[in-house]
KEFIDREN-931631 format. One record per residue (C-alpha): residue number from 0; residue in one letter; chain; x negated, y, z negated. Coordinates in Angstrom, 2 decimals. Each point is the difference from the previous one (the first is absolute). Layout:
N
@num->NUM	residuo->a	cadena->A	px->X	py->Y	pz->Z $
...
END
This chain:
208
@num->0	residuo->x	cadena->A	px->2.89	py->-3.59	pz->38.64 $
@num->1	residuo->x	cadena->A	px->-1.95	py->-0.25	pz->-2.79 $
@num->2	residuo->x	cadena->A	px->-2.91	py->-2.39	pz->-0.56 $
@num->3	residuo->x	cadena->A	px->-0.19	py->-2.55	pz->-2.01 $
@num->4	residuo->x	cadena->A	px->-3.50	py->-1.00	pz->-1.85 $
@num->5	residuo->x	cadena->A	px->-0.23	py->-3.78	pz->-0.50 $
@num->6	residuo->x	cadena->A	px->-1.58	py->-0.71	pz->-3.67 $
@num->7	residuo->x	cadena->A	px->-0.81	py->-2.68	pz->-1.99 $
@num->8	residuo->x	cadena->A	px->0.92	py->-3.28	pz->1.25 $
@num->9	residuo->x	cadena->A	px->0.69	py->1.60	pz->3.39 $
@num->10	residuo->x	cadena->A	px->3.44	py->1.52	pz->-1.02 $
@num->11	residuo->x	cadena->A	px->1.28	py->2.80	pz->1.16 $
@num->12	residuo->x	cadena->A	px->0.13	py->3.46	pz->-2.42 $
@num->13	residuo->x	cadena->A	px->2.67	py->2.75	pz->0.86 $
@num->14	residuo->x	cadena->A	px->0.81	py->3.26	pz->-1.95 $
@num->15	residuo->x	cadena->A	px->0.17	py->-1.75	pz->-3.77 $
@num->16	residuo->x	cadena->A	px->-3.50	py->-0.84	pz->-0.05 $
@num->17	residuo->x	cadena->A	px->-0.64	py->3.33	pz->-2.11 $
@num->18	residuo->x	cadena->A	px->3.24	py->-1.53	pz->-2.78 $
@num->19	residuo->x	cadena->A	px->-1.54	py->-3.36	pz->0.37 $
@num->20	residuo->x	cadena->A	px->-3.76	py->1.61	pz->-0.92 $
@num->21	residuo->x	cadena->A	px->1.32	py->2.10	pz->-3.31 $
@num->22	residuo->x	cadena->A	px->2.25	py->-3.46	pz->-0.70 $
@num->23	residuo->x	cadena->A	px->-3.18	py->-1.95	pz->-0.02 $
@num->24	residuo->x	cadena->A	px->-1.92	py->2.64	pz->-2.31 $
@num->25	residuo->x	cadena->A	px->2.84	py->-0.06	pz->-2.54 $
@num->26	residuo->x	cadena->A	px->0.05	py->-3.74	pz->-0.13 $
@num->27	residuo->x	cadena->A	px->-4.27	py->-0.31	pz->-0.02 $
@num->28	residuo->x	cadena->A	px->-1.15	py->3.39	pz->-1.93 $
@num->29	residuo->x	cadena->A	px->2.58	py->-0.95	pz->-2.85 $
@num->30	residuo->x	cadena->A	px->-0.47	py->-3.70	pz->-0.18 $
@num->31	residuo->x	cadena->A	px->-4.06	py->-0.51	pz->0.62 $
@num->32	residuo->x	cadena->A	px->-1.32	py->3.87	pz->-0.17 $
@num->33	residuo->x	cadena->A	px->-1.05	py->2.79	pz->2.05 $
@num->34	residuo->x	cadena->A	px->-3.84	py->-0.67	pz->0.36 $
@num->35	residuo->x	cadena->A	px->0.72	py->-3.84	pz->0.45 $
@num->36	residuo->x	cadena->A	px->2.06	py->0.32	pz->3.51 $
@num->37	residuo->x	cadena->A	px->-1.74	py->0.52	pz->2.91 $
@num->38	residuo->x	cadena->A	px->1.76	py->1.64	pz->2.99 $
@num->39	residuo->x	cadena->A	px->-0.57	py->-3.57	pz->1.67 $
@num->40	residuo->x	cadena->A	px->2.30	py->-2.03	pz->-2.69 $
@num->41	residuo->x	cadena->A	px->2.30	py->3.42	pz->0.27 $
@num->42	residuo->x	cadena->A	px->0.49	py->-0.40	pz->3.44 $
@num->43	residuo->x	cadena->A	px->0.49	py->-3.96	pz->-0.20 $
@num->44	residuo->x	cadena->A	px->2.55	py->0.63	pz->-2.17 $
@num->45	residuo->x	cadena->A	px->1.69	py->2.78	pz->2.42 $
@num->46	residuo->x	cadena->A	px->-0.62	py->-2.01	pz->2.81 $
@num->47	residuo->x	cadena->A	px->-1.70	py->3.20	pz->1.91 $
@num->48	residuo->x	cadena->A	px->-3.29	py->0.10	pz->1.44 $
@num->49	residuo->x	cadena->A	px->-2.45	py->2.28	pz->-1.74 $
@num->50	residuo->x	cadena->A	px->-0.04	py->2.32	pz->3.34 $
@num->51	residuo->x	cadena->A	px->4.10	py->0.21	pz->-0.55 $
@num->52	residuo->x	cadena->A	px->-0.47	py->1.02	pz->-4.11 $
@num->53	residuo->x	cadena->A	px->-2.81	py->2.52	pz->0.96 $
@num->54	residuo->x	cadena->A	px->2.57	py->1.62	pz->2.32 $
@num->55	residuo->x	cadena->A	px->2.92	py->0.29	pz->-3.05 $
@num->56	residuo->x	cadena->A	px->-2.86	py->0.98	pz->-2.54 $
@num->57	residuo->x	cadena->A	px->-3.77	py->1.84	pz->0.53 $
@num->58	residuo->x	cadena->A	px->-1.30	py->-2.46	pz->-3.12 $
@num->59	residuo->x	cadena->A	px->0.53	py->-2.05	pz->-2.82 $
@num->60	residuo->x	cadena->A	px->-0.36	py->3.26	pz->-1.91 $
@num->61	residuo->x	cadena->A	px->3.23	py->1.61	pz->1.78 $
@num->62	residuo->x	cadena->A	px->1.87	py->-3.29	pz->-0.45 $
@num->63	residuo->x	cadena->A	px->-0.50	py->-0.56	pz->-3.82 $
@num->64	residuo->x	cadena->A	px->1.21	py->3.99	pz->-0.19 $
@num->65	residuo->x	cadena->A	px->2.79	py->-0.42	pz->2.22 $
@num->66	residuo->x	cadena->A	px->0.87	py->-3.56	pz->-2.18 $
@num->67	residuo->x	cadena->A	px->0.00	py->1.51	pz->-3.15 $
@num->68	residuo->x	cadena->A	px->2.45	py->2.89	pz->1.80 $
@num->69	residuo->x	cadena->A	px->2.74	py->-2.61	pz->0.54 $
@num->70	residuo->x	cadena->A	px->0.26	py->-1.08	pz->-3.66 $
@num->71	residuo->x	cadena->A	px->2.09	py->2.30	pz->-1.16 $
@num->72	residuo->x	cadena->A	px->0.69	py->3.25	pz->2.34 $
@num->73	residuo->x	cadena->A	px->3.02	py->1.48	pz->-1.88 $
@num->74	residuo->x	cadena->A	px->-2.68	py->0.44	pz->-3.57 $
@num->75	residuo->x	cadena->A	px->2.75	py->-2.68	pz->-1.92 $
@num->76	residuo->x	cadena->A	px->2.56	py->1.73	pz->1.55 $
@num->77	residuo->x	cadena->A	px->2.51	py->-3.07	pz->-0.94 $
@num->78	residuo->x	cadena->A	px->-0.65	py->1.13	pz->-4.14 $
@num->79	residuo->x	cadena->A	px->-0.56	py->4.03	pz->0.73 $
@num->80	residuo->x	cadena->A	px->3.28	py->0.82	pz->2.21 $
@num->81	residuo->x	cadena->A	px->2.30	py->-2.66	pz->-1.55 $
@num->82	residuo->x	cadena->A	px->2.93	py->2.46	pz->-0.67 $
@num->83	residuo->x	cadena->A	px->2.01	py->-2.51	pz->-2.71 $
@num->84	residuo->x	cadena->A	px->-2.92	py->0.84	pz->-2.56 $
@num->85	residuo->x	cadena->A	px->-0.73	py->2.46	pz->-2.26 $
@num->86	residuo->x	cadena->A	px->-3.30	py->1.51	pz->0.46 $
@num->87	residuo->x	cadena->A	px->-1.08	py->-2.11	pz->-3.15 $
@num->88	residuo->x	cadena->A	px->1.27	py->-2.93	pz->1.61 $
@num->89	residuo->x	cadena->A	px->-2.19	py->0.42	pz->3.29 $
@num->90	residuo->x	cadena->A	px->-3.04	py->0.55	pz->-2.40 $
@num->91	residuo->x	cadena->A	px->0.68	py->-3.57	pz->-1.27 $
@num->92	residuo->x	cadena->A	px->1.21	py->-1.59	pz->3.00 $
@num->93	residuo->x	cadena->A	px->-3.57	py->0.44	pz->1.45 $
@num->94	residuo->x	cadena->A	px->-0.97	py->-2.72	pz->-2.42 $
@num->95	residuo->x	cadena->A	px->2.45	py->-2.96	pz->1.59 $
@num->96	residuo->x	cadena->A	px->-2.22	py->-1.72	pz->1.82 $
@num->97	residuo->x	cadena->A	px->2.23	py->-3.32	pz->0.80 $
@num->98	residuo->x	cadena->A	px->-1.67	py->-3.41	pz->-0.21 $
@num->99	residuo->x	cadena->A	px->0.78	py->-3.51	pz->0.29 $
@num->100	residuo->x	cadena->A	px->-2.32	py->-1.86	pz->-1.66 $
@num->101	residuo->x	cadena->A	px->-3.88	py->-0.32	pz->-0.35 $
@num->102	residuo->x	cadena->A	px->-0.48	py->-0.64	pz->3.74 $
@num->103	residuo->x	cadena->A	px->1.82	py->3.36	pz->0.75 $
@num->104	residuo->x	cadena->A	px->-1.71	py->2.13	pz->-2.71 $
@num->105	residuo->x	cadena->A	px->-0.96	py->3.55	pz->1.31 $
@num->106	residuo->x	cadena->A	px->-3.35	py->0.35	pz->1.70 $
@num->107	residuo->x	cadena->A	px->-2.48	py->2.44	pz->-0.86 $
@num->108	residuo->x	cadena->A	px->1.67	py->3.56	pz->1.18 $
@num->109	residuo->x	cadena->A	px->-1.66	py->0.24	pz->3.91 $
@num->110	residuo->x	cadena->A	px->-1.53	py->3.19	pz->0.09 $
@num->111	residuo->x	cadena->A	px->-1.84	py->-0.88	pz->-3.40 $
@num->112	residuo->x	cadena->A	px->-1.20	py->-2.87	pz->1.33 $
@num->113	residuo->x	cadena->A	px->-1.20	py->1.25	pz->3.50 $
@num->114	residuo->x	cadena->A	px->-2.00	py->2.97	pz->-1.81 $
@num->115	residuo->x	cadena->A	px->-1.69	py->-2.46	pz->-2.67 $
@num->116	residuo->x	cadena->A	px->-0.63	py->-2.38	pz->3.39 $
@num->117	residuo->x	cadena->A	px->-1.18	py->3.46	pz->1.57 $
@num->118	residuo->x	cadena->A	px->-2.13	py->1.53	pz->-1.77 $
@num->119	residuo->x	cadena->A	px->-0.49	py->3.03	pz->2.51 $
@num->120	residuo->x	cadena->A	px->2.16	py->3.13	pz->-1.53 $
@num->121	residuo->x	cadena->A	px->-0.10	py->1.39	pz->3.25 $
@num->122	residuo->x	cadena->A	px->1.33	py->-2.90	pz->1.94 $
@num->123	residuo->x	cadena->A	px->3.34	py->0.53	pz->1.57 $
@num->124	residuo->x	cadena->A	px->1.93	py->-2.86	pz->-2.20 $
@num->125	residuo->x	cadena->A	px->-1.62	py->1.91	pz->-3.26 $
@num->126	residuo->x	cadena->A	px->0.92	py->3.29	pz->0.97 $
@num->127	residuo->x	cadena->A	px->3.62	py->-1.05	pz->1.00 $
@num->128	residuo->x	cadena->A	px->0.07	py->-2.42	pz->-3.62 $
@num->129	residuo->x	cadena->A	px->-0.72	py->3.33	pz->-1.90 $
@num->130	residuo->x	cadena->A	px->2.73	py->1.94	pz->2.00 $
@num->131	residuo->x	cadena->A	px->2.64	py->-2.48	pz->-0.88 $
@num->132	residuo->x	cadena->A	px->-1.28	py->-0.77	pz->-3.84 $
@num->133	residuo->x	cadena->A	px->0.06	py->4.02	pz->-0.31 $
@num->134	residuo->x	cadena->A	px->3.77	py->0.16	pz->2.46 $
@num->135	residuo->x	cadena->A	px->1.16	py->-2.89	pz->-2.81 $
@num->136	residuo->x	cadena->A	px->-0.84	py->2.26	pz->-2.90 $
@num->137	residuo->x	cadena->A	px->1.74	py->2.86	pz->1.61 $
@num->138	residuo->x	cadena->A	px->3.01	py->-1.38	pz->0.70 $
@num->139	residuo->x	cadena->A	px->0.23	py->-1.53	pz->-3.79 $
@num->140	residuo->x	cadena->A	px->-0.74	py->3.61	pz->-1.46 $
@num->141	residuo->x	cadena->A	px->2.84	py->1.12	pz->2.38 $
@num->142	residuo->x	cadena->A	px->2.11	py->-2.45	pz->-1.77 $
@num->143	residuo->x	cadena->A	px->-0.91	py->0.92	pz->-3.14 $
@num->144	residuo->x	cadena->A	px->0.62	py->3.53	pz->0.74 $
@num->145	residuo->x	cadena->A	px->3.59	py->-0.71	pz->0.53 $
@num->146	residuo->x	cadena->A	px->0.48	py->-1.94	pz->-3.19 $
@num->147	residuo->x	cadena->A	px->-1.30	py->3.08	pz->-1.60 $
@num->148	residuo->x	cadena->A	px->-3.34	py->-1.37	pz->-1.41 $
@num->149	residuo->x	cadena->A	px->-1.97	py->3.16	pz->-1.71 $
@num->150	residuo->x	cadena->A	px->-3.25	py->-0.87	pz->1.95 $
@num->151	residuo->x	cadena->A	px->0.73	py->-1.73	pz->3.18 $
@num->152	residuo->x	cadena->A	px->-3.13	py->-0.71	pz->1.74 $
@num->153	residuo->x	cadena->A	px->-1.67	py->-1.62	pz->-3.31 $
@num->154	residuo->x	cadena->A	px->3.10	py->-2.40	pz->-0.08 $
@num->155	residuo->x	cadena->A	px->-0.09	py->-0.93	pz->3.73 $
@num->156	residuo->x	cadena->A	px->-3.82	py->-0.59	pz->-0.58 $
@num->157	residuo->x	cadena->A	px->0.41	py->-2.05	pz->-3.03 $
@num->158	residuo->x	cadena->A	px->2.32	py->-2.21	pz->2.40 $
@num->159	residuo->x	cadena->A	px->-1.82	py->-0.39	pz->2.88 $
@num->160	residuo->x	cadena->A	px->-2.96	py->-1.13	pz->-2.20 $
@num->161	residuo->x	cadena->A	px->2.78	py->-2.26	pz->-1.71 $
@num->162	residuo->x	cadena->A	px->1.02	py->-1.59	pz->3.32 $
@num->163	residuo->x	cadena->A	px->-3.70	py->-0.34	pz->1.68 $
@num->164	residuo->x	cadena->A	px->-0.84	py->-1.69	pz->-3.70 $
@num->165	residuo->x	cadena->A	px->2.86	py->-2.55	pz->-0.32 $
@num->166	residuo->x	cadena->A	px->-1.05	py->-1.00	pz->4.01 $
@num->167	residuo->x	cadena->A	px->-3.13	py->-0.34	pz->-1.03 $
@num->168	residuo->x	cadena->A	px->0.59	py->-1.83	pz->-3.06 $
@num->169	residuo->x	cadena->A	px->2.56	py->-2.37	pz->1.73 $
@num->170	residuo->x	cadena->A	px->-2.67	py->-1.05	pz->2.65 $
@num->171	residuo->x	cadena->A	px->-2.70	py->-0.55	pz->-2.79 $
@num->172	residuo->x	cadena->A	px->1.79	py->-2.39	pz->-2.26 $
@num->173	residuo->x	cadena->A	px->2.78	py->-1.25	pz->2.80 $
@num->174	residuo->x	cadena->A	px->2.37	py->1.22	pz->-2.78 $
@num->175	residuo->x	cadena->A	px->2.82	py->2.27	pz->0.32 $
@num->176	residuo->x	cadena->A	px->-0.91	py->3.31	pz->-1.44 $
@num->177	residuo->x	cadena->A	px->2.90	py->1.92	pz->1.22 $
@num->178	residuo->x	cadena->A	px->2.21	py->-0.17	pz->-2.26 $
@num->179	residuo->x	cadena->A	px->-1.99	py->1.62	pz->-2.84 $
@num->180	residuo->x	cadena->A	px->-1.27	py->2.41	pz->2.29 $
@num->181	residuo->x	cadena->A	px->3.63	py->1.00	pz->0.02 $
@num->182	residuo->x	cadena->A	px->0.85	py->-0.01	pz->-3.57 $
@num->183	residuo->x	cadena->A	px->-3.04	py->2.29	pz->-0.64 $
@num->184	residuo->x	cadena->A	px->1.08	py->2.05	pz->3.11 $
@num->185	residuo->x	cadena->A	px->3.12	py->0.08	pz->-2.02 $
@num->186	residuo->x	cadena->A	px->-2.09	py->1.41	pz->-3.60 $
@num->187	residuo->x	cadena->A	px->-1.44	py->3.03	pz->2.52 $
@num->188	residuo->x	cadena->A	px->2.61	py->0.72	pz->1.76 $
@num->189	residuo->x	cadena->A	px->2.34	py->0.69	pz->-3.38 $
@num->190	residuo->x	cadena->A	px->-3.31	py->2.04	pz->-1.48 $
@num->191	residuo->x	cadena->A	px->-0.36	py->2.17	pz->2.81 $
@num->192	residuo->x	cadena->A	px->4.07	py->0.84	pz->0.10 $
@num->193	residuo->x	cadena->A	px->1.32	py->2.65	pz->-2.03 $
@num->194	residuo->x	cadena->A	px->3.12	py->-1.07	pz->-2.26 $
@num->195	residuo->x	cadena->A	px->2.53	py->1.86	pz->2.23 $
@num->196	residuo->x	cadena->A	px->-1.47	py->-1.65	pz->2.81 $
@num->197	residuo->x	cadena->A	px->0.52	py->-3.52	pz->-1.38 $
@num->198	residuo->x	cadena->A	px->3.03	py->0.93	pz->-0.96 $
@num->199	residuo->x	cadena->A	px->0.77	py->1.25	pz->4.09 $
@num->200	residuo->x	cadena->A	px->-0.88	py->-3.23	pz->1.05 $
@num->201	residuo->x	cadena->A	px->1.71	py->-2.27	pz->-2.63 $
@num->202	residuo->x	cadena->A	px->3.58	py->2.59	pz->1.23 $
@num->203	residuo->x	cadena->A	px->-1.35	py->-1.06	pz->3.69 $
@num->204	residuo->x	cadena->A	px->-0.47	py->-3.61	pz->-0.54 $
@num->205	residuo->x	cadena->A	px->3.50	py->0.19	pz->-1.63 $
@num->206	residuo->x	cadena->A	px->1.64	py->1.93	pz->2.96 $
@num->207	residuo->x	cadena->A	px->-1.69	py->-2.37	pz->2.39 $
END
């Protein structure tokens, strides 16, 4: 039988303690800040003893990595492998950000704001933010390969410095930025396509 670790409080922790540790990160690092939680308020918040998050994680260092991991581990795939949009489409669609109001506005993007919190570029949580802003970039030239954009990897660059802007901008002034992100996402994306491939994906939109 296994054995169970009593935490905080004197309760007893089975096998979700690891869940209940990343849980608490994505509720604390987002809300208050990376440097500004301690692994003792962490593991309040989990309800796990320090011994029990030192067995899920070797450090705070491996945690804040592994945190900024669960944030998005398909790289958007919800915009990228939608298959009822044209290639054009997808490049916008990564721009619809829903919100509800100013209480629901989006946060600074995570993996900017763990490497600004950071500071270290050789810190696990930097090197992984640089692998995803670089996967993100990737996947948009991809996108706008398929639309038929004459220079790809300058268009998905130009977006991905869109999107990382309008995030930025948005947490800044509490203001949705978004939406004009999009419409000058729009402006680049028609630049970078040929006619004939505007006209392909006005005869796609159509078909669709």
């Amino acid at each position: 039988m296994t054995k169970l670790e009593k935490g905080p409080q004197g309760r007893r922790r089975g096998r979700g303690a690891r869940e209940r540790i990343l849980s608490a990160s994505q509720q604390l690092f987002r809300t208050q800040g990376i440097n500004r939680t301690g692994m003792n308020e962490l593991c309040a918040v989990a309800q796990v003893s320090k011994r029990t998050a030192y067995q899920h994680f070797t450090g705070k260092d491996e945690l804040v990595a592994e945190y900024l991991r669960r944030f998005d581990p398909g790289l958007m795939a919800a915009v990228f492998d939608r298959t009822d949009l044209t290639p054009r489409e997808r490049l916008l669609a990564a721009f619809e950000i829903p919100t509800s109001g100013p209480d629901e506005l989006t946060p600074l993007c995570p993996y900017i704001a763990a490497t600004v919190e950071i500071h270290d570029p050789q810190h696990p949580a930097s090197e992984y933010a640089r692998e995803y802003k670089l996967a993100i970039a990737a996947r948009l030239a991809e996108t706008a390969r398929e639309a038929g954009a004459t220079d790809p990897e300058q268009l998905g660059e130009q977006l991905a410095l869109l999107l990382d802007g309008a995030s930025a901008r948005t947490r800044v002034l509490n203001a949705e930025s978004f939406p004009t992100a999009a419409a000058i996402a729009a402006v680049l994306i028609d630049a970078a396509l040929p006619v004939t491939g505007r006209e392909q994906e006005n005869v796609k939109a159509t078909a669709g």
